[in-house]
C-alpha positions as CSV (number, residue, x, y, z in Angstrom):
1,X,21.7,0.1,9.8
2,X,18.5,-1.4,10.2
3,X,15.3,-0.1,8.3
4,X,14.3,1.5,11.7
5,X,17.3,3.9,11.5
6,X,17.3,4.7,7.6
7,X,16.7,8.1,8.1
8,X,18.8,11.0,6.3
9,X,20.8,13.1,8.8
10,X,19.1,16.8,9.9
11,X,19.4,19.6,7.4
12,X,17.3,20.4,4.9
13,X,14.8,18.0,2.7
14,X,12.6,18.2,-0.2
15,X,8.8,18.7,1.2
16,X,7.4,15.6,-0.3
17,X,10.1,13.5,2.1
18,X,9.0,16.1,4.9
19,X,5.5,15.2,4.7
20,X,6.4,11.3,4.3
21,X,8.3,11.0,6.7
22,X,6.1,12.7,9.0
23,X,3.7,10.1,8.5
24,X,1.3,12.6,6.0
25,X,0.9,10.0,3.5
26,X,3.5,8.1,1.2
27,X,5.6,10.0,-1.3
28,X,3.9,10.1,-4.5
29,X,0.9,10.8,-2.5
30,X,2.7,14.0,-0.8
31,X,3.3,15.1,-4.0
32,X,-0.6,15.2,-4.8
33,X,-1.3,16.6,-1.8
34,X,1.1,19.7,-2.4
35,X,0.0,19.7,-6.1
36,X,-3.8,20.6,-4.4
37,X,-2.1,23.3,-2.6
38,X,-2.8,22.4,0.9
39,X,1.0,23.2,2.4
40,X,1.9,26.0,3.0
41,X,5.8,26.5,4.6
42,X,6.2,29.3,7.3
43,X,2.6,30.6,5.9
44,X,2.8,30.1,2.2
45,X,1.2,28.0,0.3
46,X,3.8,25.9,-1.5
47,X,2.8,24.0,-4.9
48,X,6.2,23.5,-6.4
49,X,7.5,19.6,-6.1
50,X,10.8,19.3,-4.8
51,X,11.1,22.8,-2.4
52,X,13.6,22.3,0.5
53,X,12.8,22.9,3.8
54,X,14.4,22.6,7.1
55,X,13.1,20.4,9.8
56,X,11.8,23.0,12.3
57,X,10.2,24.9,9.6
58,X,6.3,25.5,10.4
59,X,4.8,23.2,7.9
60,X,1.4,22.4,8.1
61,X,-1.0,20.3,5.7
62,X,-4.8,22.0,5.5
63,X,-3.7,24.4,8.4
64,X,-2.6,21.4,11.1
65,X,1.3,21.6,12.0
66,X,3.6,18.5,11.2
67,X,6.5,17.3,12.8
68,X,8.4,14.7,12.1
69,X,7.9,11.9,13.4
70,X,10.8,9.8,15.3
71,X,9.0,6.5,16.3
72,X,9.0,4.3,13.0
73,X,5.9,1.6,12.5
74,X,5.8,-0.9,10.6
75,X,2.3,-2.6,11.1
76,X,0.4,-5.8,9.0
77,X,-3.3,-5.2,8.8
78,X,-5.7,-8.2,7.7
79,X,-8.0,-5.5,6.2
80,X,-11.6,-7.1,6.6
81,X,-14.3,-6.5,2.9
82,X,-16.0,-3.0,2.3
83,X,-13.0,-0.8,4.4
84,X,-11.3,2.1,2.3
85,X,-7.6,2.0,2.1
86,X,-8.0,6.0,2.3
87,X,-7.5,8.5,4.6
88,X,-10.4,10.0,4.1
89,X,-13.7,9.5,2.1
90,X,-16.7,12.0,1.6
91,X,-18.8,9.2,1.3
92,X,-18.7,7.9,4.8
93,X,-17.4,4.3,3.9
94,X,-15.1,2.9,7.0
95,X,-12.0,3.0,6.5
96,X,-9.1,0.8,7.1
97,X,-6.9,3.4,9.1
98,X,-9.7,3.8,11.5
99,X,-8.3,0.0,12.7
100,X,-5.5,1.2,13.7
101,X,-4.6,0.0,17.4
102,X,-5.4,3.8,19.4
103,X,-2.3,3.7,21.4
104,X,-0.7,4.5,18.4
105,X,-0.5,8.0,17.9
106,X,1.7,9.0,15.0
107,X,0.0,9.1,11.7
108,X,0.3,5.8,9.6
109,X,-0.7,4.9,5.4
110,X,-1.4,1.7,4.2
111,X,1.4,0.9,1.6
112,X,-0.3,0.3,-2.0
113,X,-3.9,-0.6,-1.9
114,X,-6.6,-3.4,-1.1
115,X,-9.4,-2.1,-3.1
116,X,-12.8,-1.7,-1.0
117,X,-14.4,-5.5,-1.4
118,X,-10.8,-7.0,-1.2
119,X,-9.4,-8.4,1.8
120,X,-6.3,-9.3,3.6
121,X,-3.2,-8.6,4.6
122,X,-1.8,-4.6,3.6
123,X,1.1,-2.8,5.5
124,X,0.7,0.3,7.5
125,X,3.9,2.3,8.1
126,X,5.0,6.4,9.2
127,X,8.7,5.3,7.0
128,X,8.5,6.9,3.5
129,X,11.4,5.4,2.6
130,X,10.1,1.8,3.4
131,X,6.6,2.6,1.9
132,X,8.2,4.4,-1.6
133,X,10.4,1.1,-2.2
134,X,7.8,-1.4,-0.9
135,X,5.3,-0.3,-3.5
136,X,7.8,0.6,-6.4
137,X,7.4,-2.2,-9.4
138,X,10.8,-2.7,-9.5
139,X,11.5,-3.8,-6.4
140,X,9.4,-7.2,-7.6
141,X,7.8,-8.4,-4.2
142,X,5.4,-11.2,-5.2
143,X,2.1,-10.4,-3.3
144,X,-0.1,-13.7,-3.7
145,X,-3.9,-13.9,-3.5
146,X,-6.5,-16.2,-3.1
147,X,-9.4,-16.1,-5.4
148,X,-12.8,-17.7,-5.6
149,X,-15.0,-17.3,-8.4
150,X,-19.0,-17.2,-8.4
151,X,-18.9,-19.6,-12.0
152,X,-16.2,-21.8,-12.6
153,X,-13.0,-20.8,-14.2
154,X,-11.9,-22.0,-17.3
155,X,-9.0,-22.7,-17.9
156,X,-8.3,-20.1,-20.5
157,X,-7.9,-17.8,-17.8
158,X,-5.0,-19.2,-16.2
159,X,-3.5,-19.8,-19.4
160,X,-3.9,-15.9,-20.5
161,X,-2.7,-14.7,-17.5
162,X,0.6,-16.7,-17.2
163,X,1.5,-15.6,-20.9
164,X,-0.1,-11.9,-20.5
165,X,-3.3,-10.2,-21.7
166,X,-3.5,-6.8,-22.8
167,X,-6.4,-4.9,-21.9
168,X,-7.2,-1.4,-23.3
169,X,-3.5,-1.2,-23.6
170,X,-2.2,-2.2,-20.4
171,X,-0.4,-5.3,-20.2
172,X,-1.8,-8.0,-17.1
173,X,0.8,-10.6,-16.6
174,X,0.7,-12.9,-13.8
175,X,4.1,-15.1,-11.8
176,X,2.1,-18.0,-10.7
177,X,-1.7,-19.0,-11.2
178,X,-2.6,-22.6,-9.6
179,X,-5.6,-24.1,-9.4
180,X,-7.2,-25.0,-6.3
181,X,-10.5,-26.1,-7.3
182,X,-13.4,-25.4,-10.3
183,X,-13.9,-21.6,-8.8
184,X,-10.9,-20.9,-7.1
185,X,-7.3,-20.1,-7.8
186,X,-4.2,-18.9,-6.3
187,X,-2.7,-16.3,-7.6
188,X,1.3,-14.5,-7.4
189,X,1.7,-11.0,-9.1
190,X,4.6,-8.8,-9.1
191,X,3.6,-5.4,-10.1
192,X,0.5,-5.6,-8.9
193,X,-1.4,-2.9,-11.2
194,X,-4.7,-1.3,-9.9
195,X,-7.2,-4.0,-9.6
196,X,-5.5,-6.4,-11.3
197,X,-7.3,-9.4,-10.6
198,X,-10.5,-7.9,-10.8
199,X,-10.0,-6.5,-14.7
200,X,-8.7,-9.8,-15.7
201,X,-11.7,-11.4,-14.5
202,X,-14.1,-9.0,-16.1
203,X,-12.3,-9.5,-19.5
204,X,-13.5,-13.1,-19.2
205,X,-17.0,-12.0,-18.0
206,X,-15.9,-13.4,-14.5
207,X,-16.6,-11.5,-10.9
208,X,-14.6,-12.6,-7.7
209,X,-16.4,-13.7,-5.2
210,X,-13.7,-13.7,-2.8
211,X,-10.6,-11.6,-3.2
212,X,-8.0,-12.0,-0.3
213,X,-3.8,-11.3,0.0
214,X,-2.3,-13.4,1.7
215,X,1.3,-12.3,1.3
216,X,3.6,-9.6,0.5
217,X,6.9,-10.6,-0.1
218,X,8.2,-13.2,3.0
219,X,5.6,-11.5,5.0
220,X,2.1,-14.3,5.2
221,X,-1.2,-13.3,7.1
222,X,-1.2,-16.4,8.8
223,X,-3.8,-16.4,11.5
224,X,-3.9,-12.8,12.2
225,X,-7.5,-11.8,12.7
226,X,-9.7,-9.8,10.2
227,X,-9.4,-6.3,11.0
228,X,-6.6,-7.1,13.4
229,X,-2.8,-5.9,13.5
230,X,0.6,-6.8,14.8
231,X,4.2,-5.2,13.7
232,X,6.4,-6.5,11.5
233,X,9.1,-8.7,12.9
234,X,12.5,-7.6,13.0
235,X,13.2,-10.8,11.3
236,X,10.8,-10.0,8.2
237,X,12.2,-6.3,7.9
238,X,15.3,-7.9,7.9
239,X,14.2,-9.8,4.6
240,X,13.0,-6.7,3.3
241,X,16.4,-4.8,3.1
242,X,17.0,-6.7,-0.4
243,X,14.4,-5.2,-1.7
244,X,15.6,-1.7,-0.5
């Protein structure tokens, strides 16, 4: 069974899978949404995690109806700087969903997160499943990045980072840090913790000037264009089923 056809037979599901696998939003961020109360199942609001419902209940997420979704999408996105891996934003800011190709219809979630000045390459999927195991630590995908610095980087830095730095209690560790000139560095992480590269950096009084992935697990951005997609191969989701 390919990752196309890993979907659980009708009958009934908990809501957060509903909602994920109706392209809503990933899993854990389902939950949140539910937690805000803004499902309600055949016209009640709904807060409590883990509620089963059937598939042609009338769901609906701040009053719109979901379905689910049978066409699965599996899209890499070289997210260009300053675009929001969001679905929405109250302050305005582009955001990377809105590059989405428009014949596209069903409704897609970047899996994990490029924060607003980063760049390069982030998936975009409708597949909960794919998206909960993509993004779960221990599934260790190595997700490298390119780094340049505005000031050169000592060496200390790499150092730190291979053996681990903690940082306000939270641990920084990185696979692989090579050096690929005075300001710039490449860099492999596993878990990938919120911002990462970026706290690192500012514990050494250092700002990126440059922040780019350029692959998640076998999967490279290549030449793919900024703010350009294409689907995953059926070769590279083949690679993926290890993971999953």
């Amino acid at each position: 069974m390919n990752l196309k056809e890993a979907n659980e037979k009708a009958g009934p599901l908990r809501l957060q899978v509903f909602l994920a696998r109706s392209g809503v939003a990933s899993r854990r961020r389902s939950e949140a949404v539910i937690l805000q109360g803004r499902v309600t199942v055949n016209g009640e609001i709904v807060t409590l995690l883990g509620t089963k419902v059937e598939p042609d209940s009338d769901i609906r997420v701040d009053g719109i109806p979901v379905r689910t979704e049978k066409k699965r999408h599996y899209l890499a996105m070289n997210k260009p700087p300053r675009y929001l891996c969001s679905s929405r934003d109250p302050q305005g800011r582009s955001l990377a969903l809105e590059l989405i190709p428009p014949d596209i219809t069903e409704r897609l979630y970047n899996v994990g997160r490029l924060d607003y000045l980063s760049s390069g390459l982030i998936f975009f999927t409708n597949d909960g499943n794919f998206a909960a195991r993509i993004s779960h630590p221990g599934s260790e995908i190595e997700k490298e990045y390119l780094i340049e610095s505005k000031v050169p980087v000592p060496d200390r830095v790499i150092d730190d980072f291979l053996a681990g730095i903690n940082i306000e209690g939270e641990t920084y560790r990185a696979r692989a840090v090579e050096r690929l000139g005075r300001r710039s560095l490449r860099i492999v992480l596993i878990e990938g913790k919120n911002r990462e590269i970026r706290r690192v950096f500012s514990y050494f009084h250092l700002s990126p000037r440059l922040l780019k992935r350029i692959r998640i697990g076998p999967v490279e951005l290549g030449t793919l264009e900024e703010g350009k997609t294409r689907r995953l191969t059926e070769g590279e989701l083949f690679q993926f089923r290890k993971y999953l």
